[in-house]
N, C-alpha and C positions, 0 to 999 in steps of 0.2 A: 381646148383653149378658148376657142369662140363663146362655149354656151357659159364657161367660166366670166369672162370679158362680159356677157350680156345682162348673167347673173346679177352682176358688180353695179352694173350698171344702173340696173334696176332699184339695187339697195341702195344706189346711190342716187337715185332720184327720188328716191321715198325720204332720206336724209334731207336733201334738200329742202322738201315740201314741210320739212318739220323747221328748219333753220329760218327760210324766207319766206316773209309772211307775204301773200299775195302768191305764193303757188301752192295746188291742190292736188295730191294724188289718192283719188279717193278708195284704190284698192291695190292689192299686191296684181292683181291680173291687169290692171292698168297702168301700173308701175310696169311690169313686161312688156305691154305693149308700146308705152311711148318709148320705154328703150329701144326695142327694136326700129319703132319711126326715124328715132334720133339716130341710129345708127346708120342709115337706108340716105337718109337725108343729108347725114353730114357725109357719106360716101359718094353721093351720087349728085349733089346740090352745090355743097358748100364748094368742093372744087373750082365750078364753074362759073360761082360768083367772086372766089379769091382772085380767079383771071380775070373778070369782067371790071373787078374794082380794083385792079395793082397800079391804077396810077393815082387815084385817092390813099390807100393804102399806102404807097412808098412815099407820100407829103404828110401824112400821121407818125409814120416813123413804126410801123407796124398796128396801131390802134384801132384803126378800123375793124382790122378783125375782131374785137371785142363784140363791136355794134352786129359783123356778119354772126357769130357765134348766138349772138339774141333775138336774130333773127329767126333760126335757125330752130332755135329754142319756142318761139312765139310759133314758128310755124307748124311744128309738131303738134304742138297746147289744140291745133285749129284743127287736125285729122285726129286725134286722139280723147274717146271718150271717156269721162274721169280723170284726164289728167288737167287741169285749166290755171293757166298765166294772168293775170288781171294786168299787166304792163308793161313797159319797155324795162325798167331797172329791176323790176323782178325777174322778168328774162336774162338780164346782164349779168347779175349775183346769182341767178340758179346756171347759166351757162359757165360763170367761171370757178364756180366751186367743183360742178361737173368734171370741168377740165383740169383742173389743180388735183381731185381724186383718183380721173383716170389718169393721170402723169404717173402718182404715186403706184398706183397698182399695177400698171407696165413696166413701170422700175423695180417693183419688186419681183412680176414675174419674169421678166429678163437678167436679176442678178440671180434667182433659184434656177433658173433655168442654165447657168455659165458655171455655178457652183456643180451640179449634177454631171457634168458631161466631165 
């Protein structure tokens, strides 16, 4: 299921880079790679700043997290060779397409997954 999710993930950062202009994935081995970044980061990162910012965050009314998510996204673009952000709102639309894809693909692989048992 993981290398499934990572797969996806991949293909789905390479989508991106074709939809928003100002992001670049210049290879399928770079595509792997910032997924993985992106997954390490938002595991291990985004946590830590969703608690550090939950008092700006609860007067956005949840919004903020948009902004952590592009961060998030900016940050990867800055360890990750071949993959490159040129800006904040490119970060924004490649982090919430991201996230609208991997919604969709967790939902489906949790209803094949309910369907099966």
């Amino acid at each position: 299921m993981l290398v499934l999710r990572w797969l996806v993930s991949a293909a789905t950062l390479m989508f991106v880079a074709y939809l928003v202009p100002g992001i670049v994935v210049e290879s399928v081995y770079a595509a792997l790679v910032a997924a993985l970044i992106l997954g390490l980061i938002n595991a291990l990162i985004r946590p830590l700043l969703i608690v550090l910012t939950l008092p700006i965050n609860i007067l956005t009314l949840g919004l903020f997290t948009f902004v952590i998510n592009a961060a998030m996204f900016l940050l990867a673009s800055t360890i990750v060779k071949g993959f490159y952000v040129s800006g904040f709102w490119a970060a924004l639309w490649g982090a919430i397409i991201m996230w609208l894809v991997g919604w969709a693909v967790s939902s489906l692989i949790k209803s094949s997954n309910s369907t099966n048992s």
